[in-house]
C-alpha positions as CSV (number, residue, x, y, z in Angstrom):
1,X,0.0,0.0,0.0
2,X,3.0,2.9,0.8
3,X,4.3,2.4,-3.6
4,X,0.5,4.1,-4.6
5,X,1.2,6.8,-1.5
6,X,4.7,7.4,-2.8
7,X,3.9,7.4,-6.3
8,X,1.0,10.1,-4.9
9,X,3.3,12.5,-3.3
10,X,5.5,12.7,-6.1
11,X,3.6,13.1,-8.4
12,X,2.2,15.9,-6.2
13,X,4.9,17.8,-5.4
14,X,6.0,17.3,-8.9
15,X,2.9,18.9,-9.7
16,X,3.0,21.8,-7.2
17,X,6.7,22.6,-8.2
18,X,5.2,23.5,-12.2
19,X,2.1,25.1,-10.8
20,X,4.3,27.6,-8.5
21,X,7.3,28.0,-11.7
22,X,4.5,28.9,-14.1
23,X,2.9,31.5,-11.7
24,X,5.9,33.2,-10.6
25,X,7.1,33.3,-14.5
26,X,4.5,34.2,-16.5
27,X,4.0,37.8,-16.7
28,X,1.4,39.7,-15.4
29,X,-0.1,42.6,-17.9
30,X,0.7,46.2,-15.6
31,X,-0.9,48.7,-17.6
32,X,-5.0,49.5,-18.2
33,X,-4.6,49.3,-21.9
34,X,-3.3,45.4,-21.3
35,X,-6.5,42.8,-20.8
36,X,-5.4,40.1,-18.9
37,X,-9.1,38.4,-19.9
38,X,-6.8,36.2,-22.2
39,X,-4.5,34.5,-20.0
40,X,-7.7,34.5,-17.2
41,X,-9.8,32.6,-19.9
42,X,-7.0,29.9,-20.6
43,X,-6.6,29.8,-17.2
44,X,-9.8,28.5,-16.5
45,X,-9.8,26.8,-19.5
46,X,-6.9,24.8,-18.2
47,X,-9.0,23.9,-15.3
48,X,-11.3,23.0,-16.7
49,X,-9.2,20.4,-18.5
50,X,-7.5,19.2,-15.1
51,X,-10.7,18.7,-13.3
52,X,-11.9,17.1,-17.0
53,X,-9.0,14.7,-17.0
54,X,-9.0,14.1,-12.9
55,X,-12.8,12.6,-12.8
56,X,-12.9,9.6,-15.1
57,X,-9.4,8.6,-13.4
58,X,-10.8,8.5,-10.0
59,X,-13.8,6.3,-11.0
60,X,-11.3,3.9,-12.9
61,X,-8.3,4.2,-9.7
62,X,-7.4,0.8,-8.0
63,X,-7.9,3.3,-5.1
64,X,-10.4,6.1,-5.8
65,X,-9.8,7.7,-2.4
66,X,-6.5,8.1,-2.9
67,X,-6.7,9.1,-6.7
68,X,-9.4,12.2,-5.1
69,X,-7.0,13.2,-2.8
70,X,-4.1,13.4,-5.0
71,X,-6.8,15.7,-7.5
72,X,-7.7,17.8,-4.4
73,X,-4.0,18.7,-4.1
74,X,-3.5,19.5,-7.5
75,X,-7.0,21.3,-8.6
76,X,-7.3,23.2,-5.2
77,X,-3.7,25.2,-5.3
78,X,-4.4,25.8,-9.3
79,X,-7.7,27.2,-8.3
80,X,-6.3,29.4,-6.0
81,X,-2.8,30.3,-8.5
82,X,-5.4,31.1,-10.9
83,X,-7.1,33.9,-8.8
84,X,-3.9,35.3,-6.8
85,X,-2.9,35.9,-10.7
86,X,-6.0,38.1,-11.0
87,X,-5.5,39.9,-8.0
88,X,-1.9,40.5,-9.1
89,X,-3.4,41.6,-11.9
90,X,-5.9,43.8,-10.8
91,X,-3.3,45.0,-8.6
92,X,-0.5,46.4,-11.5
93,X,-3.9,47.7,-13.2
94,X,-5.4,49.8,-11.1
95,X,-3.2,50.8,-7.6
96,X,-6.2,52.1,-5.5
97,X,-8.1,48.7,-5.7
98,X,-6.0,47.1,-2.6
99,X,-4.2,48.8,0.6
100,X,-0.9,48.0,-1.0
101,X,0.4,47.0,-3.7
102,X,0.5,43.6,-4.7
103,X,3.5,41.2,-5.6
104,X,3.2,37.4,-6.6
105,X,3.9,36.6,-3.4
106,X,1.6,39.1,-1.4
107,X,-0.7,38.2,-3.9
108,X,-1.1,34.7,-2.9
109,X,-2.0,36.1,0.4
110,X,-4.7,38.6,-0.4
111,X,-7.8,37.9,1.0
């Protein structure tokens, strides 16, 4: 039973490692005349896909509990990459729309 939990975790952090690279180096649009609608619909889009990809191979997992778990970590953290991006965002566009500015990292944070 520990080879499907090891397997799980690398796979995991493997995951988390390009989810975190892509955030931090991607560029975020800074000016008004920029729409960052582009990169927030293939965002989602990409989601979408994940989640798309994640369901059939929980129902067909020798262990579906484990196979949900390891889609939780994964879909949960790009969820929340995906709208710390739009705060960034948000926050390069327009100054006045949070108490400080924002960086990737403070953006995470934002509540």
């Amino acid at each position: 039973m520990w080879k499907p939990v090891v397997g799980m975790v690398i796979r995991v952090t493997v995951s988390a490692t390009a989810l975190l690279a892509a955030y931090y180096l991607v560029p975020t649009k800074g000016t008004a005349e920029d729409s960052d609608l582009p990169w927030l619909i293939l965002e989602l889009a990409i989601f979408g896909v994940v989640v798309a990809i994640q369901v059939p191979t929980i129902v067909k997992a020798k262990y579906p509990k484990l196979r949900a778990i390891e889609a939780l970590a994964v879909t949960v953290p790009l969820f929340l990459l995906i709208f710390s991006r739009s705060y960034l965002s948000n926050s390069l566009t327009d100054p006045a729309a949070f108490t400080s500015p924002l960086d990737n990292t403070t953006a995470l944070y934002s509540p």
